[in-house]
N, C-alpha and C positions, 0 to 999 in steps of 0.2 A: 504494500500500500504506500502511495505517497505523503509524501509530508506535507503538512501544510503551513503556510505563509506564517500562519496564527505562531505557529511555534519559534518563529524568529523575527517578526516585524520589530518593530519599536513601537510601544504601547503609550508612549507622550506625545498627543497630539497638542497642539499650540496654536490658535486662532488670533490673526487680528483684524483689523475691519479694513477694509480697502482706501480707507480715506486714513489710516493710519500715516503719521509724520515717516521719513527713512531712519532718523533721531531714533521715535518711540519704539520703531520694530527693531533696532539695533540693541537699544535697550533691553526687549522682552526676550530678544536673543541670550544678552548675556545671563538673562536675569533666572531663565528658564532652563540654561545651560544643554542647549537644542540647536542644531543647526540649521532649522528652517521653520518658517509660520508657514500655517496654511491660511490665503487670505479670503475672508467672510465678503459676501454681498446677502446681505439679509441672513438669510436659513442657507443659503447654498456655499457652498467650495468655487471661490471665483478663479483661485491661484495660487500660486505657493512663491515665496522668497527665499533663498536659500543667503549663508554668508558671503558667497561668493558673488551672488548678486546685487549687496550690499556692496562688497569692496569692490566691484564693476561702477557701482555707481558714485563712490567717493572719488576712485580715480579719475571718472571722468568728469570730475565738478559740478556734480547735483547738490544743489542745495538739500540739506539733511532735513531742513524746517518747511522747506518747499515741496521737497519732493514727497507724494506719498504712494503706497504698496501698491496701489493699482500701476502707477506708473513704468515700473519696473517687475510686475511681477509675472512668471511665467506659465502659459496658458494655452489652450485646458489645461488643469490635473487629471493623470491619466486615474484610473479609478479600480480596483478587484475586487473580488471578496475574499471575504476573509479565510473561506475553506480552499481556497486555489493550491494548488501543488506550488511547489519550489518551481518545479519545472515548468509549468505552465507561467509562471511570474516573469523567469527567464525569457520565454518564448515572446512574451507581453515586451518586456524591456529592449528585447533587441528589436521586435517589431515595430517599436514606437520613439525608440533615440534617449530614452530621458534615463534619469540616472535615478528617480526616486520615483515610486507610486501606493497611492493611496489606497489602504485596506478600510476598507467598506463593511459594516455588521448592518445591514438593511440599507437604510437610508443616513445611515450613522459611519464618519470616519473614526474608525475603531484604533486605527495606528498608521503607518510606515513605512516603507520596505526599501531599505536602498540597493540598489544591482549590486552596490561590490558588497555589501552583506552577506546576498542571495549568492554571489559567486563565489565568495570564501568560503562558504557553508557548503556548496556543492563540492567542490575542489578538495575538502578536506574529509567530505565523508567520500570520497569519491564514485558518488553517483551519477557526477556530469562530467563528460569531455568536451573542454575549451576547444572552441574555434578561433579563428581569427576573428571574425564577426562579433563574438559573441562576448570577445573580452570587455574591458572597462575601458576607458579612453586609452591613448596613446603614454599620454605623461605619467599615468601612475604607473606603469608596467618600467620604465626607464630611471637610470640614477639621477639623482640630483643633481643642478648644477648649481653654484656657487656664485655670488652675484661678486666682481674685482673690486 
């Protein structure tokens, strides 16, 4: 039987409102100790922000007080459930590019799943073989470089 998502997601999910400041969700970032909000339009899942999309927007001179999560944030969230296979998450991930996706209990996001989770968890129980395709981006697979 397969495993399901449930047994490795991240179970802290973190909402903030789409007219949220980049300041306040930075904030609820550290505050939370989470690396991404999923951003509210009313009752629904508008989008999600991750850190990275935060330090995307500082570096390019977005006002922190100006700008807010709608502005930056990325969309759709792709969406499971919660009983989905490992493997079926995988198949999700590589068909749709995104590095994170949301586990769903009804109409409810239940938690989290990020690909290099789901592919460190395959990899070491070894019940998936890596493709090329299927790995994680380019840079995490490669050493560091050192900034002169």
């Amino acid at each position: 039987m397969a495993m399901p998502i449930s047994h490795i997601m991240l179970t802290k999910v973190v909402l903030c409102g789409e007219t949220t400041t980049l300041r306040k969700a930075a904030e609820q970032l550290r505050a939370e100790h989470v690396g991404s909000l999923l951003v509210s339009h009313g009752e629904e899942i508008a989008g999600i922000i991750t850190i990275n999309d935060l330090l995307g927007a500082v570096l390019a001179g977005r006002d922190l007080d100006a700008t807010c999560a709608r502005d930056i944030m990325s969309h759709p969230v792709e969406r499971i459930p919660q009983d989905m296979s490992i493997e079926d998450a995988l198949r999700v991930f590589e068909r749709k590019g995104c590095a994170r996706l949301v586990v769903m209990s009804g109409s409810k996001a239940a938690g989290m799943l990020k690909k290099t989770v789901a592919e460190r968890f395959k990899g070491l129980t070894g019940m998936y073989t890596f493709t090329p395709a299927s790995k994680s981006l380019h840079f995490r697979s490669g050493s560091g470089s050192s900034a002169s």
